[in-house]
N, C-alpha and C positions, 0 to 999 in steps of 0.2 A: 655913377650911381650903381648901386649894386642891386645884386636880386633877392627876395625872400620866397620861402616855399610858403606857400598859405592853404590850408583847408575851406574847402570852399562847394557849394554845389552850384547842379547847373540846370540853368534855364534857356526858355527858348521866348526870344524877346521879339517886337515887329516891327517893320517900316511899313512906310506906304504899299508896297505893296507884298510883302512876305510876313509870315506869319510865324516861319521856324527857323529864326537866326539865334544859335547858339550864344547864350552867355551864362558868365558865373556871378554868383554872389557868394558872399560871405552873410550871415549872422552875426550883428555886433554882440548880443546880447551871450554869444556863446563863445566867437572869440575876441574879441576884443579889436579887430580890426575892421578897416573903412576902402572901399576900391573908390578910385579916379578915374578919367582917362583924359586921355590927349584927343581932344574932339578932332585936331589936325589930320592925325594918323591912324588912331583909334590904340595904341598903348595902353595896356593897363596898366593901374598903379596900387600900391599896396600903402596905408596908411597903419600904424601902431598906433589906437584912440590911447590906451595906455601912460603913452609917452608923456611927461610933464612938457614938456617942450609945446605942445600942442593947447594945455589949457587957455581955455579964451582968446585963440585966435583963428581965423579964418583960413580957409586951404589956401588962396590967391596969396595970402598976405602971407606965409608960409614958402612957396614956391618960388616968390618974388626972387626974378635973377637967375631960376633954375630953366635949362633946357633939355625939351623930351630928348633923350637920346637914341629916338627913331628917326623923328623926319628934324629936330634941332627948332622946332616953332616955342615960342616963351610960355611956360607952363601959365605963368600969371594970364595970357589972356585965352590959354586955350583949355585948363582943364575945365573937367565936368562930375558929376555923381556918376556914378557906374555902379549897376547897368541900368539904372535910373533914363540914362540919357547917354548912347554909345553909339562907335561908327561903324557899322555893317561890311562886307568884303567889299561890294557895289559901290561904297562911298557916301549911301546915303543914311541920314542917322535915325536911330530907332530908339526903341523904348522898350523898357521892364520893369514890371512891379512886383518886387519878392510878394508880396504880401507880408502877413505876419503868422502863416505857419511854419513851423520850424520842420525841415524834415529828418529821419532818424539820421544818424551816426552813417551807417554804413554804403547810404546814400551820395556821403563826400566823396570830393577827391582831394588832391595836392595838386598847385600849382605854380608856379612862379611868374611871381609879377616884380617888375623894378621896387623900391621899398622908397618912398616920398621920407625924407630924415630933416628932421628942420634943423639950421644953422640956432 
């Protein structure tokens, strides 16, 4: 699995008990792309909404067969929305709501996340 560079800003998502755990999001509506992760290990994943490959099917049903290649757990039964629903350093899993304001341009960064490629 390879990686892509993705534009992305960053949030500070919570668990039970922390309030400022670092995560990113993307804006689909600006780039076109979708995060995952491996609720196993907490890997992020980079999806291209883009891709025709992708029309009218489901990310499980897409991954079918793929594994994370951080801890090797079956993506089919481990991914999640990201950072909708992510794993913290602690282990324990948290939560983020972009909302729906967009923030400016200069606010991004770049990152690299694996790039989810459907067969």
């Amino acid at each position: 699995m390879k990686k892509r560079l993705v534009r992305c800003f960053v949030g500070f998502g919570m668990t039970g008990g922390r309030s400022n755990i670092e995560v990113f999001y993307v804006v689909p509506e600006m780039y076109a792309k979708a995060l995952y992760t491996c609720l196993e290990c907490g890997e992020v994943f980079v999806v291209d909404l883009e891709n025709p490959a992708f029309a009218g099917r489901e990310i499980a049903e897409v991954v079918k067969g793929t594994r994370c290649p951080s801890c090797n757990a079956d993506l089919n039964e481990t991914i999640s929305c990201y950072p909708q629903t992510f794993r913290a350093p602690d282990g324990s899993l948290g939560s983020f709501d972009p909302g729906t304001m967009i923030p400016p341009d200069n606010e991004s960064l770049v990152r690299e996340f694996f790039e989810i490629v459907p067969s």
